[in-house]
N, C-alpha and C positions, 0 to 999 in steps of 0.2 A: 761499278758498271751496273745500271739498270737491265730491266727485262726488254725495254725498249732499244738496246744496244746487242743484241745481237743473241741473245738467252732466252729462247722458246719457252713458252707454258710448260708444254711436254716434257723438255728438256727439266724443267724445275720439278714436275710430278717424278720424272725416272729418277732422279736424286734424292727426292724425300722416301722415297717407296723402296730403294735399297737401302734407306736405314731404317726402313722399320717405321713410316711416319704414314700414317695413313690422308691423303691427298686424294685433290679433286680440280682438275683443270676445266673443266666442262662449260663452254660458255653460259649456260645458266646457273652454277655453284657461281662463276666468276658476277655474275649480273646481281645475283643475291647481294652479296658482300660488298657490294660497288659504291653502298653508302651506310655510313648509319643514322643516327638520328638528326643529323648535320645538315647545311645546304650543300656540304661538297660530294662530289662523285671523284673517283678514282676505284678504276678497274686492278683488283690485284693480279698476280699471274699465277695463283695457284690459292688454293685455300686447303691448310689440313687442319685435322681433329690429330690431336695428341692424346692416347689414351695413358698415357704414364705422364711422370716428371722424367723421365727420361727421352720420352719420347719429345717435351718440348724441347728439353736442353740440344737434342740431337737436331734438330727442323732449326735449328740459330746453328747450329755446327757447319748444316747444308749452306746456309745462307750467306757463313761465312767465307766459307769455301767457292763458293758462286760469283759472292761479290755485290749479291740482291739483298735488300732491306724484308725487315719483318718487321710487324706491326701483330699485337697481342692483342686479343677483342673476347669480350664476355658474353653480355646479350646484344652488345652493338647501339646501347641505345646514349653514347655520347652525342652529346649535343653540340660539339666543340670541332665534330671532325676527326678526332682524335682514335678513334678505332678502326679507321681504312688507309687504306697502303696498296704503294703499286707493286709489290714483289710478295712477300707470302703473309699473309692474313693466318694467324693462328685462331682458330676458336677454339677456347679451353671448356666452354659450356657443355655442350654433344657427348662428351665423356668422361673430363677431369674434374668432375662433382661430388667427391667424396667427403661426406664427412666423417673425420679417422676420429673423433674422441671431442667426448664435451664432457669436462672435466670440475663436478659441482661446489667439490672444496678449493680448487685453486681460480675457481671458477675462468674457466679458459677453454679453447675449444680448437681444434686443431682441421683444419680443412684444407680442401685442395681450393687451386685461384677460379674454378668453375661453379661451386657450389652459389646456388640461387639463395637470397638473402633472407626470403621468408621460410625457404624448407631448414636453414638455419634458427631459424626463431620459432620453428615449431622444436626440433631436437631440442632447443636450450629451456623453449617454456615447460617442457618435462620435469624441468629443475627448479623452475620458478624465477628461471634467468633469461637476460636477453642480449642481443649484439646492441651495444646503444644507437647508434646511427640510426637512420631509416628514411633513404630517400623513395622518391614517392613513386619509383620503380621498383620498390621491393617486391613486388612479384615475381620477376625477371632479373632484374639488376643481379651482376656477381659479386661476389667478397674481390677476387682480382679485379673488376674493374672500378668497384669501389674504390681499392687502395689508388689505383690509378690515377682518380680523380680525384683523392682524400673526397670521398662525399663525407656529406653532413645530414640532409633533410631536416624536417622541421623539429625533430628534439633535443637535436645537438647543443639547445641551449641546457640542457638538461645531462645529455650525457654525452660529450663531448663530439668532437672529428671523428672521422675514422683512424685518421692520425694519432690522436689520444688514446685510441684504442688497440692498439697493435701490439704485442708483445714480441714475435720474433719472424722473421721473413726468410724463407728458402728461394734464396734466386741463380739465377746465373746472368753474370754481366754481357755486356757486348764484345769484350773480348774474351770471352771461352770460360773466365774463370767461376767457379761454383762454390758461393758462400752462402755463409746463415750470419741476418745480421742481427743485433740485438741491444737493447738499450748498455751503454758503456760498456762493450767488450771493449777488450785491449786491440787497436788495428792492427799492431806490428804482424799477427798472423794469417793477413789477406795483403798481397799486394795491391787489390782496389782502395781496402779502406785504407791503407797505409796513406797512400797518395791522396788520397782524400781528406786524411786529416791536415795534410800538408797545406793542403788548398784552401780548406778554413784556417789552418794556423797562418797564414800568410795575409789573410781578408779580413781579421777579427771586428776591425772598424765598422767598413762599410756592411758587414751582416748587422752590427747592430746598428745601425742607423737606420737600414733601410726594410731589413726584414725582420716580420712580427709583431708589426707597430698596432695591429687587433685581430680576433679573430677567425674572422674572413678573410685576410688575405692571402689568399691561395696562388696566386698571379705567379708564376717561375717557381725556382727550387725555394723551397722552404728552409732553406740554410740554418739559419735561426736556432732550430732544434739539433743541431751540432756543436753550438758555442759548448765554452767548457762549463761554464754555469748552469747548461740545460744536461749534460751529462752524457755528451756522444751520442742523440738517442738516435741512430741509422734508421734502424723504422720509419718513425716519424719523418726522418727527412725526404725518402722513399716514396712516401704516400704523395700523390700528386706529381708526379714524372712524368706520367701521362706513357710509362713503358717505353720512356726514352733511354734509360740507365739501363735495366737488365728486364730479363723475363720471367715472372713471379711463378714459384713451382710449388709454394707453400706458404701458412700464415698460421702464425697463433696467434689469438684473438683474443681479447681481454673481454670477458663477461661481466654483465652489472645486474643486480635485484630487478626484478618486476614488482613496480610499486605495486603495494597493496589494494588502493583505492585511487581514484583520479576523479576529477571533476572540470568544468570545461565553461569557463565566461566567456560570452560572446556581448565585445563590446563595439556599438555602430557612432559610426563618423560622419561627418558630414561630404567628407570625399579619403580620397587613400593619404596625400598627404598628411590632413589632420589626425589620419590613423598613425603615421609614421612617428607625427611628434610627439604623438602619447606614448611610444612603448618604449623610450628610456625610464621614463617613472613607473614603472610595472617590474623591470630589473629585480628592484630590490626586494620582491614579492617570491624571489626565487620559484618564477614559475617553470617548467619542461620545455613548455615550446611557447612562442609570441607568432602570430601566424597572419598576414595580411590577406583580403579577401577583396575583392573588388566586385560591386555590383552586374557590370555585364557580366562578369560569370557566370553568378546565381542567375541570371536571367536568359541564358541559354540552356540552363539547366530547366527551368519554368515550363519556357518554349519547346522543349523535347518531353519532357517526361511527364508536364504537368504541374501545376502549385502543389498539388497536392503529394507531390513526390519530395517535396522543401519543407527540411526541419523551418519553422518559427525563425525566425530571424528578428533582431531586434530591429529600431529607426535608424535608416542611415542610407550614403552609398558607397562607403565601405565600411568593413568588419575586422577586428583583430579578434583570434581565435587565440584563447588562452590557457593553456591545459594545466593543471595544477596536480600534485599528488600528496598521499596523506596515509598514514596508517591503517586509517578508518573513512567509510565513507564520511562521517561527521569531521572529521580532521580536513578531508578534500574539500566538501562542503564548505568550511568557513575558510580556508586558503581560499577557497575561487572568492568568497566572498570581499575578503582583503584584497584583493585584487580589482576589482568592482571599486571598492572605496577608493582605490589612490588612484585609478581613472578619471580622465577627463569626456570620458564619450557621453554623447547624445541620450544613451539609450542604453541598456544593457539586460542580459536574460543567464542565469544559470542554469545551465543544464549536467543533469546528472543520469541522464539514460543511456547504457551507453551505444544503444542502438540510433537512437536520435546523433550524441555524437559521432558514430561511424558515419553515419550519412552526410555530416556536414565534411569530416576526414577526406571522402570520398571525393566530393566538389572541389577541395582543396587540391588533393593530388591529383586532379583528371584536369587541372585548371589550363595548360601549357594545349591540348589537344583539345578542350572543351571552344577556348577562343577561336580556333581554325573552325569551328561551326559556321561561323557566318561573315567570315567575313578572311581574306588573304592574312595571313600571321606566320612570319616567319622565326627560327631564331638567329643568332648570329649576333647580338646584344646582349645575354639571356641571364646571367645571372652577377652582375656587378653588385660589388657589396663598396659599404662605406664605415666610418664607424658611427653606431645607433644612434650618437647626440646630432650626424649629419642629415640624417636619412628625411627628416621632412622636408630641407631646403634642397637636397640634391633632388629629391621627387618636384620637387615645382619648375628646379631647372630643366630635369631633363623633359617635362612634360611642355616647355617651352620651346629647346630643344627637336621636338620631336613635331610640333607645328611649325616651325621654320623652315622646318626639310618636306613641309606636307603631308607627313606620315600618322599614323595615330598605334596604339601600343595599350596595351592593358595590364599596368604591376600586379604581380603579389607574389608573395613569396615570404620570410624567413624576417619577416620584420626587427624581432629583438634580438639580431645577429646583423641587422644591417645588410640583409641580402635582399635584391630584388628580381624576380624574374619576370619577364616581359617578352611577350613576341609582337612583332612589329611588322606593318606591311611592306615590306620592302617589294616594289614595283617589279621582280629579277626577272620578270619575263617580258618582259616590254623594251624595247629600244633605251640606253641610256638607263637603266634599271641597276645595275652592276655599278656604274659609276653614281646613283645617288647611295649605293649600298656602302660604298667605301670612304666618303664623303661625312656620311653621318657618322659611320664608325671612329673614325681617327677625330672627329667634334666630342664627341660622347668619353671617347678615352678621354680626353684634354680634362672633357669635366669630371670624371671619375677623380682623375689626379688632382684635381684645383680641392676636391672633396677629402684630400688625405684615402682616398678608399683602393681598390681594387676591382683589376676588370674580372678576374673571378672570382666567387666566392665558392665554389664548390663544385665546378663540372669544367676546370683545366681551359687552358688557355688555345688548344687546339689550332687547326688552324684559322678560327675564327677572328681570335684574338690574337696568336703570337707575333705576329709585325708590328703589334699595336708595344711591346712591352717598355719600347722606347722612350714611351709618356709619361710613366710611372716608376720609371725604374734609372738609375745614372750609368755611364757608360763602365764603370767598377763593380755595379752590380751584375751587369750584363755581363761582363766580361766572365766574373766570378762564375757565371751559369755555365758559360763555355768552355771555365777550367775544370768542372766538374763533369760536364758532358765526355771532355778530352777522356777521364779517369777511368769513366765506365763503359765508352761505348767509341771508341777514337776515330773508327772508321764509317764513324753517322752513318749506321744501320738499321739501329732499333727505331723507328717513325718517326721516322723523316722528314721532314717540313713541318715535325711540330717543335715550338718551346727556342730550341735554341738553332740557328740559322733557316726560321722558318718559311715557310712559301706566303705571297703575297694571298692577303685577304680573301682577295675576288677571284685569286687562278683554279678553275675545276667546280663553279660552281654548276650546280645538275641543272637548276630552270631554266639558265638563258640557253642552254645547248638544247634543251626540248623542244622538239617541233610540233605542231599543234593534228591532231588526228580527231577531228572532224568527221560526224558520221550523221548519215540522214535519215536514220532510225535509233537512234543512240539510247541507250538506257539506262546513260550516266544519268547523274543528278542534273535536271533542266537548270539547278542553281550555275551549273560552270557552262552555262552555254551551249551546250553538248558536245564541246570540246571533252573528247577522253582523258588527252594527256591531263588536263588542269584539275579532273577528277581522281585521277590515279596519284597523283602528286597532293592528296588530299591527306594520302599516308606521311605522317611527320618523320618516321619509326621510331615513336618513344617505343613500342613495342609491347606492348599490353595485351595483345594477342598472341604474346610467350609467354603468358606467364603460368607457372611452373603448376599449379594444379586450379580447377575452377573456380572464379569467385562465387559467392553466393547470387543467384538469380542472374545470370551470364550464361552465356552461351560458348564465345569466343574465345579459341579458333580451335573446332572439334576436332579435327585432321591434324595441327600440330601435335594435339595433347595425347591424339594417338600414335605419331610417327616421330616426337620431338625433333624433327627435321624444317633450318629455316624455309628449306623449298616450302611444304605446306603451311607455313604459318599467313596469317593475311598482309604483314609485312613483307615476307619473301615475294610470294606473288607479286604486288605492287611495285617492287623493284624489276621485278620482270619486266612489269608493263611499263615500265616508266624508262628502262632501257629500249623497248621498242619505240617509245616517243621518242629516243634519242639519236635512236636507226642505226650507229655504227657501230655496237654488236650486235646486240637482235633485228634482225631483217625481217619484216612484214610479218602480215597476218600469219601467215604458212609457219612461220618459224617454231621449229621441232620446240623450242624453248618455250616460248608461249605454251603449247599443248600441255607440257610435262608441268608448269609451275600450277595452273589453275585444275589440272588433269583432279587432284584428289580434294578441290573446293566441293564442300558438300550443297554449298547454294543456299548456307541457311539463316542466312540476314543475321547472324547473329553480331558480325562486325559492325554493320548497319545502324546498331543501338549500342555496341558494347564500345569499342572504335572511340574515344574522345574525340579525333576530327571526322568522324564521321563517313570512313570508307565504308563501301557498298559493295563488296566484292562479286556477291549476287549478280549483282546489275553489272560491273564488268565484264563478269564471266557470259553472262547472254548476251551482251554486245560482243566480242572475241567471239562465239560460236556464229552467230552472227555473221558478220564479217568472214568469218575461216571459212564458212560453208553456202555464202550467197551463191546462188546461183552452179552448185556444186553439188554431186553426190553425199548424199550422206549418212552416217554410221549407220548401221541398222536399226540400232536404240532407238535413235531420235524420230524414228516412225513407226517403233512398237509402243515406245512409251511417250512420246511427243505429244501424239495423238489416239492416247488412251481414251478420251471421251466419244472420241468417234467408233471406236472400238467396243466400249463398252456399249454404247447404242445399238448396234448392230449383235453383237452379244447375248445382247438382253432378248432380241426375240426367240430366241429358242435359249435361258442360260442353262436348265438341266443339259442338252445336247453341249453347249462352250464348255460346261465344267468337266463335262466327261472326259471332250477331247482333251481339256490343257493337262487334267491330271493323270493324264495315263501317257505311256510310251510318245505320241504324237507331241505330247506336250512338252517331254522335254527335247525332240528335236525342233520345237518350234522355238524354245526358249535360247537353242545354242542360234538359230537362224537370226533370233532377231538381238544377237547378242548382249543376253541375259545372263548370270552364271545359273548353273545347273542347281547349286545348293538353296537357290531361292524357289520358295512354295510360289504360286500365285496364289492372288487370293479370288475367292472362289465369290463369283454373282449369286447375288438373292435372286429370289425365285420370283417376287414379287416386287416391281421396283415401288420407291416410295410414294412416287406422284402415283401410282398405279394406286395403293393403297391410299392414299389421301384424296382420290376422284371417286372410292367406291363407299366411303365412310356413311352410314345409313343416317336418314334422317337432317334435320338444316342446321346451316352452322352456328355455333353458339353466335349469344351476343357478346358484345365488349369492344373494344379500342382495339381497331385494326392493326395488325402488324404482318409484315410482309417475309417470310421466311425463304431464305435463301438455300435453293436447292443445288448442290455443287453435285458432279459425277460422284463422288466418292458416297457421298450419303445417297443418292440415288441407286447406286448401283448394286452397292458392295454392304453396306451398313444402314439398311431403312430403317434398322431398330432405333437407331438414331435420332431420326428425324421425326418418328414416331413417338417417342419419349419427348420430345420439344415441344410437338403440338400439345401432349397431354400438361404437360408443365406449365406452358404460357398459357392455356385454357384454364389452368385452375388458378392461373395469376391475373385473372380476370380481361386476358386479350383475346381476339378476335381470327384464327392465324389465317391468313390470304397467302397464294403463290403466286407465283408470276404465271402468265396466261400462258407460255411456252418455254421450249426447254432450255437454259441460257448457260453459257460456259463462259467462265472469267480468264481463260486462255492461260492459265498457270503451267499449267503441261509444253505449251509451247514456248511459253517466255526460258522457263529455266533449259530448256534445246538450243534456245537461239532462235528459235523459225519465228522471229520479230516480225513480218508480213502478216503472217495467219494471227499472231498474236492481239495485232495491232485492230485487222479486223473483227476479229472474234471479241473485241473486247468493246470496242467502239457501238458494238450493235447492242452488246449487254446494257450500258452505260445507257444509251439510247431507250431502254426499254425501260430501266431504272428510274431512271431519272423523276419519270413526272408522278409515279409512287412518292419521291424522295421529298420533291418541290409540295407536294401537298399535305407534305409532316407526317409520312409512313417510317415508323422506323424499319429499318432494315435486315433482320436477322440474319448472323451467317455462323454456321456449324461447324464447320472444315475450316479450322484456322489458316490455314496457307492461303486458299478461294478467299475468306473474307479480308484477308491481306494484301491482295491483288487490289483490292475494291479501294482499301484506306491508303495505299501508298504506288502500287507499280502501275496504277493507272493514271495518273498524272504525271510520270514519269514514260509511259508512252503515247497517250494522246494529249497531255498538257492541261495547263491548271484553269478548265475551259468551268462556264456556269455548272453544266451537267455534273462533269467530272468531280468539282465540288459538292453538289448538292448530294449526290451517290456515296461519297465518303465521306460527307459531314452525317449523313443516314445510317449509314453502315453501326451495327452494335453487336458485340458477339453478345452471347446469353444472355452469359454473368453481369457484361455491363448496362444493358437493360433490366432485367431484375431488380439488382442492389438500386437503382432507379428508379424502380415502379413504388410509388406511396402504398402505402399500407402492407405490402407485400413481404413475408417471413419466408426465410426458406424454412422447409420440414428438416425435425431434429437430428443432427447427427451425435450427439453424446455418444460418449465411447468410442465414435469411430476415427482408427486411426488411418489418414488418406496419406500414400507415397503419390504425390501428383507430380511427372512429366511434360511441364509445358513445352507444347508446339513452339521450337524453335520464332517460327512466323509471328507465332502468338505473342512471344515473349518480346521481340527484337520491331514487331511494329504495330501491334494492338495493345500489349502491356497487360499485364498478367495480374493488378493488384486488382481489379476487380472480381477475380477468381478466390483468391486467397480472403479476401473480406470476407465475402460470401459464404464460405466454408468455415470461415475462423466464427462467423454469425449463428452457423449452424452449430457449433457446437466443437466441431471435429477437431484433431490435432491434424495440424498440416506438415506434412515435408515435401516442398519441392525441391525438386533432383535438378542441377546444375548441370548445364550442358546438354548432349544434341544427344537421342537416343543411337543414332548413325545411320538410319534406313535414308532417311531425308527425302521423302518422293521417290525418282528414278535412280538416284545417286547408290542406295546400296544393292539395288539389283543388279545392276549393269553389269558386264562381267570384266574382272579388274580390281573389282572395289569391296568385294565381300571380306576380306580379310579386314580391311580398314574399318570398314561398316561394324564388325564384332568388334574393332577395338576400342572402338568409341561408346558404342555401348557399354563397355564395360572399363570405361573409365570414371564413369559416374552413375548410368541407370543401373545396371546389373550389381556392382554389388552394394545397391539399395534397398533394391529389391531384395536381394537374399536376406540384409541386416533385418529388413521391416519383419519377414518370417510371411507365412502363410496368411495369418488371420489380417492382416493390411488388406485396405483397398486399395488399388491399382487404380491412378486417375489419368488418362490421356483423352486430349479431346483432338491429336492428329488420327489420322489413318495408318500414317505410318507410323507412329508411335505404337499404336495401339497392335499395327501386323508385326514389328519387331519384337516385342515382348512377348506375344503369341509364339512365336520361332523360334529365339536367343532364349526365355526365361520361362517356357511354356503356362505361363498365365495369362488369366481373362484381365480385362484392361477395360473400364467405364469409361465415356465419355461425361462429361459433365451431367448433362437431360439424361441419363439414364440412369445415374446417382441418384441425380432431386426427385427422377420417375418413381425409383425404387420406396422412397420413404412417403 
């Protein structure tokens, strides 16, 4: 009996919560979990966190007692479907992350099914060891959901499945019992395995004919690894169930060396096919990984970050990435080069940096969310493998294939494994979309199967593919799955519609149910129309914004890293809104759910750039305040700090008289009125504003090359030293500095409120003033990263991509990137100096930060930039609510930087509120950039 049969939410929380299970019914816990990285949606009826192995065993105990299905989910980022479920959604991530023991002489490692893959591969690099697997979610991805999927990623040529890797598994089955399995124990002492040997002893034939035949094919149970010649291995068989046998409560892992050296040929093609057919003759070069690369990737990579953000790439339009290892660099060295020789590419480049190779890593793994840039890509195809000698002919079929249905697709993926991944446009939101979706699919199996290959090769057959298993599988084998299903799980509880008596392709898919939510100030991406829903639904949820600590020069998602709750992450959010597009759990603007999921977004674009497809949750979130408050009272905030620049103007004429009142007694009942928290300082007006000081400067303006410096409230008001230090700077870099004839606000205060009206105008007038500076080749300097962020990106996204609007942001330049521009120009020595630099979220996520770091690294300096959001973010950590988050985000990555750098560091932020955070949180001074170069 389902929850749709008469079994309340409620009723399933009072059940988990008297044993001890910690649950969450709450329509938006339930909106969160409603999909993962999949096209399907399915609302659970309850979602718990299991803090023990006791605690999951007990939550299948409820379940079974109920009569309701459970479904076991890591970071949720299947791609198959296979991690949602309409009855209780277990997530083991949230608590069950322990690692109990990494063991350097047996080299083995003992963890719970939560633990995240890469804080794994940091305990083991301790040792000089690693998990060999590593899919390209090792950020986030767990050891259980790995086993689930037996992932691979792209080394597995090198150090096997996850399957291969498994030493022994703590589970409990579907029917209550609780064993440990392990390569050739004796079964007689489990009545699952007992009856499970019975079931391969009964099938010997058809497991070997049908299963194992290479190794990618993941596609059903992996039987195979049961025969008596493979030696009972239950792990192995395990891995890939996709949590339909039992519920994984432990694993020992089998660890391997961390090669000494590695090296990395990049060999080009003349398309992916011709890449395809070259990586069986590379095989025997015994390289790690064979890796396919397809040009429109790297070329969304170009269009976002810049050429100059793209390692070299040799001639071609696609690339096989070839990783080699060796004792010695010189041993790696000539492997990659043997490898080069028995290619057939176009073109070829060895690289031996391996920051150069991390970045090309990077492209590769971000490939699947990189595509959804520009263009509809779905998955639901996503990773069909073949055996390697087929892989170039099945690539030209299915690219024929894929033009006969209309559709187009972009491969790459795990080439010398014969795996390819691809998303494809599948039409799901349009009339009849659904039915080309299922159309091509049961085409596409046929050809897999005409290929000898398999519809998965490493992310489970879910419900994307398990209807499909028909094509490739004979009615014995099939049957075989069902008598093993029967063994472990009799009463098809454990996820349900996947693998064996699966749900149809097309039932529960999320886009066709989405209704379009259309807005006439929208501040979604003008690219979706201004259609919200088509915007929000931009999140795939590979979920890259869980992952488990910052990457280097990332932002994304500040608020998770502090709360590790999926509510804040910028995936959680996105399912929120994407359940509002879908209206039949979250109802309208007003909905208490909306409020709570975006409530703790700090607003800081960092998903904007970090985001593979490109969410902007920024721009949602002021579209939702938006909308929530048109024509409606609202918070107090949003007209204390909404409309700070009016504020500060009016301020400013008397600010000794502003500062006295805000910092004394008045000022903190002013702080609670306009609901501030009390433990935030304001910060206090200069005495002189800057334009003030730059109208009384004695004497005529130098000569030089006009530039027009961008005066935001923040450097006006609060920080004239600032702007003061600019002038001096660019005057001695040989320019001319001009302001604008009056005073102009880029309406950034009110975009991140919502108040899109005042925004819309306040910005349009700026734009307007700008403009014929911009048209007659003034470059345009802006101080205040956030203001000169408005200018390069949320101003075309509110008044549209008009002459003006372009001419204003093709002008626009922060400092550094005019400087490092200007001919002849040196910055003054920094030797010695060690800089801890805090780039402006803004800075970092839409103007880009490497011309800061050049700049510095030219000067001399050692650079460390701090990863992630300081947490003041504008209004975001004042507000009252948000002060505890706001500290703990700072001190997830700025705070203990700062403390490591020690005293003698310079402190670099060129936000405002970076710069008043660190003053508060870490009571140090903090430079802005011009006050650095001022100083030397």
């Amino acid at each position: 009996m389902g929850v749709g049969d008469g079994i309340s939410p409620g009723a399933v929380a009072r059940a988990l919560r008297r044993a001890g299970v910690e649950a969450d019914v709450s329509v938006r816990r339930r909106a969160e979990y409603s999909s993962d990285a999949s096209l399907y949606r399915v609302v659970p009826a309850a979602v718990a966190f299991p803090r023990s192995a006791d605690d999951a065993a007990a939550a299948l105990a409820v379940c079974r007692d109920l009569g309701i299905p459970l479904t076991a989910r890591g970071a949720g980022t299947s791609i198959a479907g296979n991690a949602i479920g309409p009855g209780v959604v277990l997530d083991f991530s949230r608590h069950l992350n322990r690692i109990h023991r990494v063991d350097p002489d047996e080299r083995t490692a003992l963890v719970d099914p939560g633990v995240v893959l890469d804080d794994l591969q940091r305990a083991a690099a301790a040792h000089g060891l690693r998990f060999g697997p590593d899919p390209s979610t090792h950020s986030r991805c767990t050891i259980g959901g790995m086993i689930g999927n037996n992932a691979c990623g792209s080394r597995a040529l090198g150090y096997g499945r996850t399957a291969d890797n498994l030493v022994e598994l703590d589970l409990v089955a579907g029917t209550g019992e609780r064993l440990t399995a392990r390569r050739g124990a004796d079964p007689s002492g489990s009545p699952a395995l007992a009856a499970l040997a019975r079931v391969v002893g009964e099938r010997l034939a058809v497991i070997r004919t049908e299963l194992g035949r290479f190794g990618r094919q993941v596609s059903g149970y992996s039987l195979e690894h049961l025969l008596p010649e493979r030696g009972f291995d239950v792990p192995a068989a395990l891995a890939g169930t996709e949590g339909t046998l039992g519920v994984l409560l432990g694993a020992r892992l089998r660890l391997t060396a961390v090669p000494a050296a590695t090296a990395l040929a990049v060999l080009g093609y003349r398309d992916m096919a011709s890449a395809a057919d070259d990586a069986p003759q590379l095989l025997p070069c015994s390289p790690v990984a064979v890796e396919g690369l397809d040009r429109r990737i790297v070329d969304v990579v170009g269009g976002l970050r810049g050429k100059a953000a793209l390692p070299e790439l040799p001639r071609g339009a696609g690339w096989l990435l070839v990783e080699v290892a060796g004792e010695t660099p010189a041993a790696a060295r000539d492997a990659a080069g043997r490898v080069i020789a028995a290619a057939g590419a176009e073109d070829s480049r060895l690289i031996t940096d391996p920051a150069e190779a991390a970045a090309l890593w990077r492209i590769r793994e971000d490939g699947a969310g990189l595509v959804a840039r520009t263009a509809r890509a779905h998955p639901g195809w996503e990773d069909a493998a073949v055996p390697p000698a087929r892989l170039g002919a099945y690539l030209r079929e299915f690219e024929d294939l894929l033009a006969a249905h209309g559709l187009t697709g972009v491969p790459f993926g795990h080439f010398g494994d014969g795996c390819v991944h691809v998303r494809v446009d599948f039409p799901l939101e349009r009339p009849g979309g659904p039915a080309v979706f299922r159309a091509f699919l049961e085409e596409a199996a046929r050809l897999v199967a005409r290929h000898g290959g398999s519809m998965s090769g490493e992310h489970g057959d879910g419900r994307a593919r398990g209807e499909l298993l028909p094509a490739m599988y004979s009615p014995a084998a099939l049957a075989a799955f069902g008598a093993v299903k029967a063994v472990f799980d009799p009463d098809g509880l454990l996820n349900p519609g996947v693998l064996v008596d699966p749900a149809p392709l097309d039932a529960d898919l999320r886009l066709p149910a989405a209704r379009p939510l259309r807005t006439g100030l929208a501040l979604a991406h003008h690219r979706d129309g201004g259609d919200l829903t088509r915007a929000v639904h931009r999140c795939t949820g590979v979920g890259k914004c869980r992952a488990s600590t910052p990457a280097p020069d990332t932002v994304m998602c500040p608020s998770y890293l502090a709360t590790r709750d999926e509510k804040d992450s910028t995936r959680g959010r996105a399912r929120v809104l994407q359940e509002l597009a879908n209206g039949t759990l979250v109802r309208g603007w007003q909905a208490p759910e909306v409020a709570e999921a975006l409530d703790l977004c700090l607003a800081c674009k960092g998903c904007s750039a970090d985001c593979p497809s490109g969410v902007d949750m920024a721009a949602y979130k002021a579209e939702y305040l938006y909308q929530r408050y048109r024509r409606r009272l609202r918070p107090a905030s949003h007209y204390a700090l909404g409309l700070l620049p009016v504020w500060a103007r009016l301020a400013s004429l008397a600010p000794g008289l502003a500062n006295r009142v805000l910092s004394g007694p008045l000022g903190g009942l002013g702080r609670a009125a306009a609901g501030l928290d009390r433990r935030r300082e304001l910060p206090r007006l200069a005495p002189q504003t800057f334009r003030q000081w730059f109208a009384g400067r004695p004497g005529p303006a130098p000569a030089g090359e006009p530039v027009l410096l961008w005066v935001d409230t923040f450097t006006d008001h609060f920080g004239p030293q600032v702007g003061r230090s600019a002038v001096r700077v660019l005057e001695r870099a040989g320019y001319r500095v001009v302001l604008p004839d009056r005073r102009l606000c880029c309406g950034l205060t009110t975009i991140t409120t919502g108040q899109l009206d005042s925004a819309r105008r306040t910005l349009r007038r700026t734009v307007a003033a700008l403009a014929p500076h911009a048209e007659a080749g003034l470059p345009i300097v802006g101080l205040e990263p956030s203001c000169t962020a408005v200018l390069r990106g949320d101003a075309a996204e509110l008044l549209g991509a008009t002459a003006e609007v372009a001419a204003v942001a093709g002008a626009t330049r922060t400092l550094a990137e005019l400087l490092t521009a200007t001919p002849g120009w040196s910055p003054p020595p920094l030797h010695g100096t060690r800089v801890v630099a805090q780039p402006h979220c803004h800075h970092r996520a839409v103007l880009g930060w490497s011309a800061d770091r050049e700049l510095l690294t030219r000067a001399g300096s050692t650079v460390d930039a701090v990863a992630g959001c300081c947490g003041l973010a504008g209004s975001f950590g004042a507000e009252r609510g948000h002060y505890e988050t706001s500290v703990r985000v700072a001190e997830t990555s700025l705070l203990p930087a700062v403390r490591a750098a020690g005293p003698d560091a310079t402190l670099l932020a060129d936000g405002f509120s970076c710069r008043t955070q660190l003053a508060q949180l870490a009571h140090r001074e903090s430079l802005h950039l011009a006050e650095l170069l001022d100083r030397r």
